[in-house]
C-alpha positions in Angstrom: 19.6 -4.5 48.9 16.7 -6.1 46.7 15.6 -9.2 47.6 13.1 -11.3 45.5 11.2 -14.6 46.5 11.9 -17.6 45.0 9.3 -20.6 45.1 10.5 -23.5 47.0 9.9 -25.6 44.0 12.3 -23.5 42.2 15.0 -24.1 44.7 18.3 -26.3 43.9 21.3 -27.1 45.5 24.9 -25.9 44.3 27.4 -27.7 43.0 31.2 -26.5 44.1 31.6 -24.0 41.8 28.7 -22.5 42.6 26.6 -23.7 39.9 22.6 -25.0 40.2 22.8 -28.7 40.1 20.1 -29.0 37.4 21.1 -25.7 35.7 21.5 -28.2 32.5 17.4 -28.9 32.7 16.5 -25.6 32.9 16.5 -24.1 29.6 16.1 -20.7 31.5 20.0 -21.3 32.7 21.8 -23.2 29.7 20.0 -21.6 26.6 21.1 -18.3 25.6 17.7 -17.1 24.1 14.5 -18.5 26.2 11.2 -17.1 26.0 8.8 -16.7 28.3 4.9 -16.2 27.4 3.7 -12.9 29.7 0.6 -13.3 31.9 -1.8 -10.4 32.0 -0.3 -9.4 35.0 3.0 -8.5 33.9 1.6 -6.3 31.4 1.0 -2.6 32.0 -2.2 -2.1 34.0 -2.4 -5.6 33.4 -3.5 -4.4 30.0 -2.7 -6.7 26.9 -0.1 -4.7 24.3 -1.3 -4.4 20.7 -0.1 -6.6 18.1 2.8 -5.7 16.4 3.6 -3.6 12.8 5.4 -3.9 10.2 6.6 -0.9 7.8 8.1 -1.9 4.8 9.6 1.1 3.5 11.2 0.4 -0.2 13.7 2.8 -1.7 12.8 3.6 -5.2 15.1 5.9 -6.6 17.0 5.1 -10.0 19.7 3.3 -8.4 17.1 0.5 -6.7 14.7 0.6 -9.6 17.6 -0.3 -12.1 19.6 -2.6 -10.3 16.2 -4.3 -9.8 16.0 -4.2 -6.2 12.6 -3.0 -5.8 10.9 -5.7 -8.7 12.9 -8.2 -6.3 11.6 -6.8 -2.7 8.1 -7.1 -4.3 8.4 -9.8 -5.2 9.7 -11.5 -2.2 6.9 -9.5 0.2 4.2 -10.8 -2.3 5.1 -14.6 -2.9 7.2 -15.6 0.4 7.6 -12.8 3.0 3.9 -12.0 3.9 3.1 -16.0 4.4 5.4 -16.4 7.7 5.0 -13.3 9.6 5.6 -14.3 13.6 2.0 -15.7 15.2 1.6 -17.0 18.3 2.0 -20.6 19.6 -1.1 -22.7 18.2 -2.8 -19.4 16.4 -3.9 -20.0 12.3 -2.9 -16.7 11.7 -0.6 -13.9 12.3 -2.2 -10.9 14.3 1.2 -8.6 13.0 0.2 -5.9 10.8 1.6 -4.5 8.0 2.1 -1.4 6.2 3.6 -0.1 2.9 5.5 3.1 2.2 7.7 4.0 -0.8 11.0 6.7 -1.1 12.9 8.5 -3.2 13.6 12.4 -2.2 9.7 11.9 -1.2 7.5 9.6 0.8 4.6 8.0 -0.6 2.6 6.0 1.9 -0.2 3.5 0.5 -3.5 2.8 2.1 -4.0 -1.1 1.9 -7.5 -0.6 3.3 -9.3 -4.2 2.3 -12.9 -2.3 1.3 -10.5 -0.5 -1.3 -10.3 -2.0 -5.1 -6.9 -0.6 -5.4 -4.6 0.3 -3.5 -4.1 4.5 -3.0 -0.7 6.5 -2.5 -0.6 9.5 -0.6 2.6 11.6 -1.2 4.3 13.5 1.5 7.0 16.1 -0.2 7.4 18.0 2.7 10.4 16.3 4.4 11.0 19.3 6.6 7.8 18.5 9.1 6.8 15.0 8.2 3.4 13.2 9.2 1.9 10.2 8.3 -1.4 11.1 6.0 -3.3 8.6 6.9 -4.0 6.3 10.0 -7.4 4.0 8.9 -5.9 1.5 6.1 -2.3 2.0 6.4 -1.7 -0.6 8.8 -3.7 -3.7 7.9 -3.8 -7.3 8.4 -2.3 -9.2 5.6 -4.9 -12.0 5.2 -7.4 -9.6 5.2 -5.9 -7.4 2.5 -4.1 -9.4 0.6 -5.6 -8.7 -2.6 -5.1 -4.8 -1.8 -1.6 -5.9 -1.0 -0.6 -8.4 -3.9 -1.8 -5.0 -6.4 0.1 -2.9 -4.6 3.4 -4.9 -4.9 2.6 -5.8 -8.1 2.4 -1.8 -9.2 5.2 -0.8 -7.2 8.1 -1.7 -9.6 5.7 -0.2 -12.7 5.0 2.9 -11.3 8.7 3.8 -10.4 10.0 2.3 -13.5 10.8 5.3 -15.1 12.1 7.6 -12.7 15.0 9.3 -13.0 14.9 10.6 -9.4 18.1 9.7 -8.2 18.3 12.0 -5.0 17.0 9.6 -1.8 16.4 10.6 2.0 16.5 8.3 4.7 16.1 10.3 7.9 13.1 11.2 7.2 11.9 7.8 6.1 12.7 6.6 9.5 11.1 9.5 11.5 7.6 9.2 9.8 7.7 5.0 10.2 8.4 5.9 13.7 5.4 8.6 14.0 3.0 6.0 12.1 3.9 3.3 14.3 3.5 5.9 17.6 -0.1 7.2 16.0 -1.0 3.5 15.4 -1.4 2.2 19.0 
C-alpha cells in the first residue's frame, strides 16, 4: 500500500457522497485539463528538459503540389503558423524550435541555419536505412531564422512545382523525424 503525504493546508472535509467540500475551487478537481508549472526538482536529476521541436514534414508529390496543398501549408507556416508557437507564461518569445523537411518517394531535409543566405536541402534517397544529414541548422529558432525560413517556404511550392513524382512514403518520413528529434537533445 502507497501512502503519500498531504499538506495540512491541502486538507478538506467530505461531503456525503464522498466528495471534497471545496472540490468546486480547486481547478485541480473540477477542470478536466489543469496544468501545473514543474519545479527543478521534479525534473530528472533535477535537470531542466530542452525546449521543444517542431518538424514540419510537407508531402510534395504531384497529388499535394496540384491540389495546391503545399503553396497553402507554406503559406500558412510563413504568415500565421510560426507567429504563435507555445511560450511560456510572461516570455516575449517562444523557445520551441523548428525544423523543415520535404517528401515524395525521398526526403529532403533543409538547413535553416540563420548565418546562411539561403536556405540548403540535403536529400536522403536511401529510405532503406534513413539518417538525418545534418544536426547544426536543422532545428532553429524561428525569430532567429526567419529570413532563412520565410525563403524556404517561399521556394518550397516552386521547386516541387513540376514534379511528376507521384509515388510518396510515409514510414520513413516518420522514422527520420523521430531520429532527428532523438539526435537533437
Amino acid at each position: 500500500e502507497a501512502a503519500t503525504d498531504v499538506p495540512n493546508e491541502y486538507f478538506n472535509h467530505l461531503d456525503h457522497s464522498g466528495r471534497r467540500m471545496d472540490w468546486y475551487q480547486r481547478p485541480e478537481l473540477c477542470i478536466g485539463s489543469y496544468e501545473i508549472l514543474a519545479t527543478k526538482q521534479y525534473c530528472k536529476d533535477e535537470k531542466w528538459p530542452e525546449p521543444p521541436a517542431f518538424i514540419f514534414m510537407i508531402d510534395v508529390s504531384y497529388n499535394s503540389v496540384r491540389s495546391g496543398l503545399v503553396e497553402y501549408i507554406c503559406h500558412i507556416l510563413k504568415n500565421d503558423l510560426l507567429d504563435y508557437l507555445p511560450k511560456d507564461r510572461n516570455a516575449e518569445t517562444s523557445t520551441v524550435r523548428v525544423g523543415f523537411a520535404t517528401f515524395d518517394k525521398k526526403i529532403h531535409f533543409y538547413n535553416i541555419k540563420s548565418t546562411l543566405g539561403q536556405p540548403q536541402m540535403m536529400v536522403v534517397s536511401d529510405i532503406e536505412d534513413i539518417f538525418v544529414p545534418l544536426l547544426d541548422g536543422f532545428l532553429c529558432l524561428p525569430q532567429t531564422s526567419r529570413g532563412v525560413i520565410n525563403s524556404l517556404l517561399d521556394q518550397i511550392p516552386q521547386t516541387f512545382a513540376n514534379t511528376q513524382e507521384t509515388e510518396t512514403i510515409l514510414a520513413p518520413v516518420i522514422q527520420s523525424g523521430i531520429q532527428a528529434l532523438k539526435v537533437s537533445l
